[in-house]
N, C-alpha and C positions, 0 to 999 in steps of 0.2 A: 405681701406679695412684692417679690422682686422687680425694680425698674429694668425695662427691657434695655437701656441706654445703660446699664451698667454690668450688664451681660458681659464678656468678648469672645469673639469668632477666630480661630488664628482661620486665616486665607493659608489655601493652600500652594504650597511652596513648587514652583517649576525651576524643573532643573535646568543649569545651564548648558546653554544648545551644545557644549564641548563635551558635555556627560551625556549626553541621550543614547539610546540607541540610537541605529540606522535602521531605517525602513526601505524594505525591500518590495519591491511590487512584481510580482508575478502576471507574467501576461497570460498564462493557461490557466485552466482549472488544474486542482488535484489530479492526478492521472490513478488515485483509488477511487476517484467519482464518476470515471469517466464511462462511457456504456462499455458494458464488456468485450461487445465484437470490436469498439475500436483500442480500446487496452489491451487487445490481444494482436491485434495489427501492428503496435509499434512494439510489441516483444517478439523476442527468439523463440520458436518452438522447436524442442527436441524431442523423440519419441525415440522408445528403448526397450530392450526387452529385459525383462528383470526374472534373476530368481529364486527360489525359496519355495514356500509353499502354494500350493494351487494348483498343481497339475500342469501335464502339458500344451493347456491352453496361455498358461501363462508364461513358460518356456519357450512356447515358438512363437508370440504376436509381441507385435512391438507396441504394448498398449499403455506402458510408464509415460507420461508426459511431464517433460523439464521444462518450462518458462524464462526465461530471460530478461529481464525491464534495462536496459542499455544505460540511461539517463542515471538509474541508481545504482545500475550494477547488482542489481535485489534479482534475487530467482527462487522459486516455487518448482516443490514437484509432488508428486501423486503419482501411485505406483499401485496402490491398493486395489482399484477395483479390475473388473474383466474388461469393459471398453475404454479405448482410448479417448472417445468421449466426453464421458463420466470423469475421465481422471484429469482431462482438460481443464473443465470443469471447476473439478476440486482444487486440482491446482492454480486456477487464474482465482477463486475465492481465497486462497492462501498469501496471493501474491497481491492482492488487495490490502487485507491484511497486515503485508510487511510493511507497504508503501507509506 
């Protein structure tokens, strides 16, 4: 059996404080963790009417919603469904997503 005293351990090696990174501290949270109603407070909301397929429900309601996030410049939309709602919705999950 090997003597423990004849083992060796390298210590691990710190870099010099001129190599480190920088740490950056963030005073908010993530704004993808944020609750959704207030995520959706500090974006743009635009509503639109899009078209294609779907009938004239989807021709005359403006129910595409485009999101905006200012801070990243990140935007989300959802055009898909029939309510503007819905596609809020889908689009503020999207835009979580990007963030």
């Amino acid at each position: 059996m090997a003597d423990s005293s004849s083992r060796t351990h390298d210590a691990p090696e710190i870099p010099d404080p001129d190599q480190r990174l920088p740490i950056v501290l963030v005073r908010n949270a993530h704004p993808a963790i944020l609750h959704p109603d207030r995520l959706l407070e500090s974006c743009g909301l635009r509503t639109q009417r899009r078209s294609g397929p779907g009938g004239q429900h989807r021709n005359k309601t403006s129910s595409g919603a485009f999101l905006h996030y200012p801070p990243t410049n990140t935007t989300a939309e959802a055009t898909e469904r029939r309510s503007q709602a819905d596609n809020r919705k889908v689009a503020l999950e999207r835009l979580r997503f990007r963030l």
